[in-house]
C-alpha positions as CSV (number, residue, x, y, z in Angstrom):
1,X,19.9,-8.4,-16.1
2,X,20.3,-10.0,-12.6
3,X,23.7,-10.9,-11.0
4,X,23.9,-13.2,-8.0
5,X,26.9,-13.5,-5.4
6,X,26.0,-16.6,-3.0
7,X,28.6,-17.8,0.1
8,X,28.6,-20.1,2.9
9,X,30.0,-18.9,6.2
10,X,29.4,-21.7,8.2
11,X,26.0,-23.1,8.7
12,X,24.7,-19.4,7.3
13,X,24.1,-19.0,3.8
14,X,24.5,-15.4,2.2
15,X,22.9,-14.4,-1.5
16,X,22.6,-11.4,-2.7
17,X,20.7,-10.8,-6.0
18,X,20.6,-7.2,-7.9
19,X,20.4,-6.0,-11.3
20,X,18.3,-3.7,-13.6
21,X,15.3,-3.6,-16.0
22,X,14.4,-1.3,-18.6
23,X,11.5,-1.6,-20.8
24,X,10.5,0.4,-24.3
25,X,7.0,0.4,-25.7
26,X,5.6,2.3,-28.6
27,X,1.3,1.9,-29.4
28,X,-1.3,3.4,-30.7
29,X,-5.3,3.6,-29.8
30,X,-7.9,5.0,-32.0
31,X,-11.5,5.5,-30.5
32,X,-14.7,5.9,-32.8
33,X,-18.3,6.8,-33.2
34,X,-20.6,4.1,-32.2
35,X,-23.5,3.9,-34.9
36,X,-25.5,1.0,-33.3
37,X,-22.9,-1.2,-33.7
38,X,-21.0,-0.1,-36.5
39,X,-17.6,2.0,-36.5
40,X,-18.8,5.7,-37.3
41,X,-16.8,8.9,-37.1
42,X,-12.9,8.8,-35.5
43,X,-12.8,11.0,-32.5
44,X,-9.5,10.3,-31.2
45,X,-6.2,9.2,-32.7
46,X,-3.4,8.5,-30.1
47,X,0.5,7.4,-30.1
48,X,2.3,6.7,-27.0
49,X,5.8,6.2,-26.3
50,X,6.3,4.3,-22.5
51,X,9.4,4.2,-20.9
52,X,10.6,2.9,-18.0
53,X,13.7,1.3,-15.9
54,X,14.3,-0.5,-12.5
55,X,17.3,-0.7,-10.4
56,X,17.0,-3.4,-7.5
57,X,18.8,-5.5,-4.9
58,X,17.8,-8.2,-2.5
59,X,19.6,-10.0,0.2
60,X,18.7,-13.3,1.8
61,X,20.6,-14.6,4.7
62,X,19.6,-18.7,6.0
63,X,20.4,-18.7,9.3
64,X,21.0,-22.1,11.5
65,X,17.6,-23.2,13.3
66,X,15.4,-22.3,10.2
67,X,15.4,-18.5,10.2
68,X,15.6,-16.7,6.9
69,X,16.2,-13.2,6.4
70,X,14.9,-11.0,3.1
71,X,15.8,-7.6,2.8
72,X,15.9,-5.3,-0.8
73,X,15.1,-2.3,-2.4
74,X,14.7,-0.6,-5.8
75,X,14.5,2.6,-7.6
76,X,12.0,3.3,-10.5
77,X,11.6,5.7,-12.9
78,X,8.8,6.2,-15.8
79,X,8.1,8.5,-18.4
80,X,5.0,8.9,-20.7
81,X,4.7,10.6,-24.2
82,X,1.7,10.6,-25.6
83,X,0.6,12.5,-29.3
84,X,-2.9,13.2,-30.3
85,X,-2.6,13.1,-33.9
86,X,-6.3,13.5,-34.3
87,X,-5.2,17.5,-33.4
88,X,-4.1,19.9,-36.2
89,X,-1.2,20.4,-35.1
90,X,-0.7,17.1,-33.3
91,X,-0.6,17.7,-29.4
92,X,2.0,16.0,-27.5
93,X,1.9,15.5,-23.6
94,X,4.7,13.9,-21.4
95,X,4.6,13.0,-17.8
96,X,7.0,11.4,-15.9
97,X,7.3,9.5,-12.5
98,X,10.5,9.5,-10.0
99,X,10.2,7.1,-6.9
100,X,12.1,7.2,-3.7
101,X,13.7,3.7,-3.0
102,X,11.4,1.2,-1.5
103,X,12.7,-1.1,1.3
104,X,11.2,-4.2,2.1
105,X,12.0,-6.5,5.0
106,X,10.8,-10.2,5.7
107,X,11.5,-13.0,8.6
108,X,10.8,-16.4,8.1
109,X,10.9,-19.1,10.9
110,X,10.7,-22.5,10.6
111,X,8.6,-24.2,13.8
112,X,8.9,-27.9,12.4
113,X,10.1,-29.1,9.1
114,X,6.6,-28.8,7.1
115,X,5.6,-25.6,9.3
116,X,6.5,-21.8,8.8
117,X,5.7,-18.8,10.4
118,X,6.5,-14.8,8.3
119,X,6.6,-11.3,8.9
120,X,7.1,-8.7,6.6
121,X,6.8,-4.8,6.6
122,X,7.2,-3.1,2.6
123,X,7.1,0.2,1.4
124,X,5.9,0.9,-1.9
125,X,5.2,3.1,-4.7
126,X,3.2,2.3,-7.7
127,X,2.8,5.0,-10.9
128,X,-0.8,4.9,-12.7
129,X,-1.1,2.2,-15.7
130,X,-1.0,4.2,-19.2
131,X,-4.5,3.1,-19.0
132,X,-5.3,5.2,-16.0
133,X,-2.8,8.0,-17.1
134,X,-4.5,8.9,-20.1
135,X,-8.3,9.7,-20.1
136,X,-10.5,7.6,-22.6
137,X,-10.6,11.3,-24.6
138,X,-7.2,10.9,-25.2
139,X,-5.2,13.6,-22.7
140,X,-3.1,12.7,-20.5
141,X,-4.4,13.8,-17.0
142,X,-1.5,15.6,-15.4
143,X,-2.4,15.7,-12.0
144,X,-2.4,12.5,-11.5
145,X,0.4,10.9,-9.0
146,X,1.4,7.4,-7.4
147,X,0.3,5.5,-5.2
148,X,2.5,4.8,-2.0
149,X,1.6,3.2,0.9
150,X,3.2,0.6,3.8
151,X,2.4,-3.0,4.2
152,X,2.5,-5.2,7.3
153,X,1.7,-9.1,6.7
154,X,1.7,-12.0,9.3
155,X,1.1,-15.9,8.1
156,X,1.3,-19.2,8.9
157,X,1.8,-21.8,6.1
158,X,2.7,-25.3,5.8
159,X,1.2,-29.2,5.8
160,X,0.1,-32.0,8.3
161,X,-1.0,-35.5,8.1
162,X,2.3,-36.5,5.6
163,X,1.5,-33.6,3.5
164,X,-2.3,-34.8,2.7
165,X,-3.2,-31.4,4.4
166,X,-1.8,-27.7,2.6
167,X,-2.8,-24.8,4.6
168,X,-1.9,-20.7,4.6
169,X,-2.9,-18.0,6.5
170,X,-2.2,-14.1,5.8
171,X,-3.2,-11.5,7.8
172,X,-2.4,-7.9,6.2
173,X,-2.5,-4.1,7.6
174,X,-1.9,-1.7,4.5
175,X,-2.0,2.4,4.4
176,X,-1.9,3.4,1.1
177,X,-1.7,7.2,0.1
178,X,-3.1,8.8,-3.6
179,X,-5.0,5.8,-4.1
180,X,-6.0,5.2,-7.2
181,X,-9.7,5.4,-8.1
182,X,-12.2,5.3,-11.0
183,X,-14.6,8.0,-12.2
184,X,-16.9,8.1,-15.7
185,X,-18.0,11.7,-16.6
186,X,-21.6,12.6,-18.1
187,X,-19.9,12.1,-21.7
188,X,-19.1,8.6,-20.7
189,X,-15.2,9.4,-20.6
190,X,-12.8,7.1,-18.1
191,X,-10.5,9.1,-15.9
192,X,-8.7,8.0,-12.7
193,X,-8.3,10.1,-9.7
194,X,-6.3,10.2,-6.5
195,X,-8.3,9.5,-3.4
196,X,-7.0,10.6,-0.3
197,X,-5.5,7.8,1.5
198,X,-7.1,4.6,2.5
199,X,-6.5,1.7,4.9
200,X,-6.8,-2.1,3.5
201,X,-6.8,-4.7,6.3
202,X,-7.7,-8.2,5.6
203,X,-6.8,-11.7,5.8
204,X,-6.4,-14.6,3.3
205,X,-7.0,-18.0,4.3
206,X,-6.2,-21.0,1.5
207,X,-7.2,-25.4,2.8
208,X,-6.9,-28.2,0.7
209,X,-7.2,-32.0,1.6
210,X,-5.8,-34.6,-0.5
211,X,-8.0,-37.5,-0.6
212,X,-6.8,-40.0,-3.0
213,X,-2.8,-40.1,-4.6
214,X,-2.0,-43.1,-5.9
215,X,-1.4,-44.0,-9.9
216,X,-2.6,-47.8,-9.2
217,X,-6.3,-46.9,-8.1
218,X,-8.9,-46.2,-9.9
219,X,-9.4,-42.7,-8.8
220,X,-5.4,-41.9,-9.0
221,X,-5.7,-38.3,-7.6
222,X,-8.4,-36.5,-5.7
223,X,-8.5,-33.5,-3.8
224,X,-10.7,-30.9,-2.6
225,X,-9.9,-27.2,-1.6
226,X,-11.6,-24.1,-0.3
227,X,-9.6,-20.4,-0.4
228,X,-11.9,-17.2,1.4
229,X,-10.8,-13.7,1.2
230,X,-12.0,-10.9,4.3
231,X,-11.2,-7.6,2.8
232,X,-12.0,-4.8,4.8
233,X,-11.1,-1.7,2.9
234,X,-12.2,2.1,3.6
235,X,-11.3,5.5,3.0
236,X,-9.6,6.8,6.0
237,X,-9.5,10.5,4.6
238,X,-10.9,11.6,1.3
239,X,-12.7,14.4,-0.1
240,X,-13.8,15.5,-3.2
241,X,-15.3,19.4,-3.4
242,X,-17.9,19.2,-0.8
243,X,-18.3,15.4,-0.7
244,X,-16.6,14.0,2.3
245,X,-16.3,9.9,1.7
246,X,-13.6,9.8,4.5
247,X,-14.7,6.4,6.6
248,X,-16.9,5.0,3.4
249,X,-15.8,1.3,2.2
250,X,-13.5,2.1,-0.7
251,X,-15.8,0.6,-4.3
252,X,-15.5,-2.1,-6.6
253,X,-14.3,-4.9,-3.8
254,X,-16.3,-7.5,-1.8
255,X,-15.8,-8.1,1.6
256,X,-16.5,-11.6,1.7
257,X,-15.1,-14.2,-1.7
258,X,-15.4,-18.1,-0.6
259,X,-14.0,-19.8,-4.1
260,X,-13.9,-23.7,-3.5
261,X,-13.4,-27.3,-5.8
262,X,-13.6,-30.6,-6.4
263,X,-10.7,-32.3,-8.1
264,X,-10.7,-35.7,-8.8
265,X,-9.1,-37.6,-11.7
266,X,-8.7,-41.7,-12.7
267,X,-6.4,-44.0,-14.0
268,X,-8.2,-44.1,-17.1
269,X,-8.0,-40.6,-18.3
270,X,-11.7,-39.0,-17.0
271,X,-11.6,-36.3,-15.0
272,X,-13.9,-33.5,-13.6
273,X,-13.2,-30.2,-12.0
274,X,-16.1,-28.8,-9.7
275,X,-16.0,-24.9,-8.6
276,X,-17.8,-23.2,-6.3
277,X,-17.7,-19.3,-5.9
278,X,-19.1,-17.0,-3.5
279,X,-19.1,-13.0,-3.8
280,X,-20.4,-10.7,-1.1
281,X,-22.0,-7.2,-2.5
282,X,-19.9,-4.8,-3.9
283,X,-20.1,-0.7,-3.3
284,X,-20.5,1.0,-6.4
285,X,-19.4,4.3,-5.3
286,X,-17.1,6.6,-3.2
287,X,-20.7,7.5,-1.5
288,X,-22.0,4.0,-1.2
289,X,-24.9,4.8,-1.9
290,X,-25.5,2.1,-4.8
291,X,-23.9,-2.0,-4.7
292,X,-24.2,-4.8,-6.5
293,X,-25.5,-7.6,-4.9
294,X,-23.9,-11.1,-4.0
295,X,-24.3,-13.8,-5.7
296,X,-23.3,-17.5,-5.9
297,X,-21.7,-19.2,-9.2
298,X,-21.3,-23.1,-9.9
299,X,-19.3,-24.4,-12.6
300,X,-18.5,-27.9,-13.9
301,X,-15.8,-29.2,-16.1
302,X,-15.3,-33.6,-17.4
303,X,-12.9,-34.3,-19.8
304,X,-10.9,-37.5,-21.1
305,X,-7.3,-37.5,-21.7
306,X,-5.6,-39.9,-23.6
307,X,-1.7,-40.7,-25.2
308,X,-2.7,-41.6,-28.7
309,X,0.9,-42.3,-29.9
310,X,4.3,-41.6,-28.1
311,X,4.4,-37.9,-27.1
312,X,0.6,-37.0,-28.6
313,X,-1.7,-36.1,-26.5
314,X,-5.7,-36.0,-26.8
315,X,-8.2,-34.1,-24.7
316,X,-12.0,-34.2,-25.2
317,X,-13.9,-32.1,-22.8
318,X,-17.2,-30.7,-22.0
319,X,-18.5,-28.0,-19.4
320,X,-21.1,-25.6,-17.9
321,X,-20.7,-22.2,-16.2
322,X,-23.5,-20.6,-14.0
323,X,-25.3,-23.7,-13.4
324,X,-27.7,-21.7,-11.0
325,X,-28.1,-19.6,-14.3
326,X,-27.3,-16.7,-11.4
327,X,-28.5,-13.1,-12.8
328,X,-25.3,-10.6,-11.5
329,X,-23.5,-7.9,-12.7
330,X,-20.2,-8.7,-13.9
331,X,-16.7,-5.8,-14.6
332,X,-18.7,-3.1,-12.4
333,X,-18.2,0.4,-13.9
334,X,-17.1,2.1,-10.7
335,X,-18.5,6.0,-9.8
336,X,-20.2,5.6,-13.3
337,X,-22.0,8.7,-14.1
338,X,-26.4,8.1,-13.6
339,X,-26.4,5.2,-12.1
340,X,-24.2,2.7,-15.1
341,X,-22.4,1.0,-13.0
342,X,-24.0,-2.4,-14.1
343,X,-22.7,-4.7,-16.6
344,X,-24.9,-8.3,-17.7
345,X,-23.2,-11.3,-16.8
346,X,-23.9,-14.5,-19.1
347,X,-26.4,-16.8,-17.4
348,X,-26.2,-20.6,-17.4
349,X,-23.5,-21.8,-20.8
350,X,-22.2,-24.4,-22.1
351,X,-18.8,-25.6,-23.3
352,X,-17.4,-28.2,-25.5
353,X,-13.5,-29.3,-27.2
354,X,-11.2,-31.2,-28.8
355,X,-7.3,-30.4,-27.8
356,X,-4.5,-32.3,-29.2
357,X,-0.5,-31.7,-27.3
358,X,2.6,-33.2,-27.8
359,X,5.5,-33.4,-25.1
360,X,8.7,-32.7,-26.5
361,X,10.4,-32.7,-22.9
């Protein structure tokens, strides 16, 4: 539910949003022997029971000159049950998560009409996933806590030459504590840990020019776009028996990602969509010692679109993905246990469709 109270005083504008969220779920997982390839003995029989509610509110105050003021906060609580019913008895397991209230305050000022400037400085807490609370073996890992952590974030966003040009800029400083991390045992089993705390600075850059808008051409819309992503993330203080990682980039994320396209479609119904993807090397463990390497992707999309009758719509497309037929590892199994962190990625593939719609609007 979400109630909203809005008022003018003026030339300010006051609205204030709050309500709550609660959420049930009930599922079950079941993991088996694999017998090269074929389902073999059951090893683990699991029911969980998730609950979880949100209480929240968020002001926003427009003030004359183009200044807008956010501020809000919450309160979250979680709970867990989960019941091995592969045990004789069944073995049941609960864990439950209590937040403090996270504030979160943001200024926005308009320069010009089309250009903005924004601050913001958050404080938050995140409880582990069901996936990372309970191990692949089925228990539930009770020493396992949230994260929490502090974000700063500075950007500039808006658009130039009568709105042809979209640009943003974010620049972020984050301290998180109990991070979240990854770890495979000998016996191949998932469990999460918490890793000391780490610092995440980076900055996130988006561009995009378009060249052609206009329904009478033949090339009715055109535009190209590039987005990069400078993550700098380390462990500022973690250690794990007589391992010290503190200062080590944190696994599992590339410093450098350039992703950019081509769009372009015409007044007859072709169209193409061009990508371009760039990934720097990933760290593959807490000791970075092992990484994947980088690798470039290319991928191509052309398609024709076409109103058969009224509101019916056709689509006949036809793509490739990998077009350098790249060799990469793809979903990295982070502080895998001898060395399996790698995962093959498809080479060079093909794609091909038929889609019909309709547009009951």
């Amino acid at each position: 539910s979400v109630f909203e109270f809005k008022k003018q005083i003026n030339e300010t504008t006051v609205q204030v949003n709050f309500g709550a969220e609660a959420q049930k779920g009930f599922f079950g997982t079941k993991d088996y022997a694999n017998n090269l390839g074929i389902i073999d003995t059951l090893q683990t029989d699991d029911a969980a029971n998730i609950w979880q509610y949100m209480v929240f509110a968020q002001a926003d105050v427009k003030l004359p000159h183009g200044w807008i003021i956010t501020a809000g906060a919450s309160y979250n609580k979680s709970s867990i049950q989960n019941t091995q019913l592969s045990n004789v008895p069944p073995r049941i397991q609960t864990q439950t998560f209590e937040n403090k209230i996270p504030p979160r305050l943001a200024i926005l000022k308009k320069i010009t009409q089309t250009i903005s400037v924004y601050g913001s400085i958050a404080r938050g807490f995140s409880t582990p996933t069901t996936a990372e609370l309970i191990n692949t073996n089925g228990a539930i890992n009770p020493n396992l806590q949230p994260e929490d952590g502090i974000d700063y974030e500075i950007g500039l966003r808006g658009n130039l030459f009568h709105n042809k040009l979209y640009f943003e800029v974010n620049v972020f400083f984050f301290d998180l504590n109990n991070t979240i991390v990854e770890r495979i045992d000998s016996n191949g089993i998932f469990y999460y840990v918490n890793a000391g705390a780490t610092r995440q600075n980076g900055i996130e850059t988006y561009i995009s020019y378009i060249i052609a808008d206009n329904p009478n051409q033949f090339i009715s819309n055109s535009k190209i776009w590039i987005s990069h992503a400078y993550d700098d993330f380390h462990y500022v203080n973690f250690k794990q028996l007589s391992a010290d990682y503190s200062g080590n980039y944190m696994p599992g994320v590339a410093k450098h990602i350039f992703v950019s396209g081509l769009d372009v479609d015409t007044r007859i119904g072709l169209y193409t969509n061009i990508t371009y993807t760039y990934t720097d090397k990933i760290w593959l463990n807490d000791a970075n010692t092992a990484y994947a390497g980088s690798y470039n992707l290319l991928a191509a999309r052309i398609g024709y679109k076409k109103i058969l009758h009224r509101k019916i719509r056709m689509e006949i497309f036809a793509g490739a993905g990998n077009i350098f037929n790249t060799k990469y590892s793809l979903g990295n199994d982070i502080n895998a246990a001898a060395g399996r962190y790698y995962n093959a990625a498809p080479g060079v593939n093909y794609f091909a469709g038929i889609a019909f719609g309709n547009f009951f609007k």
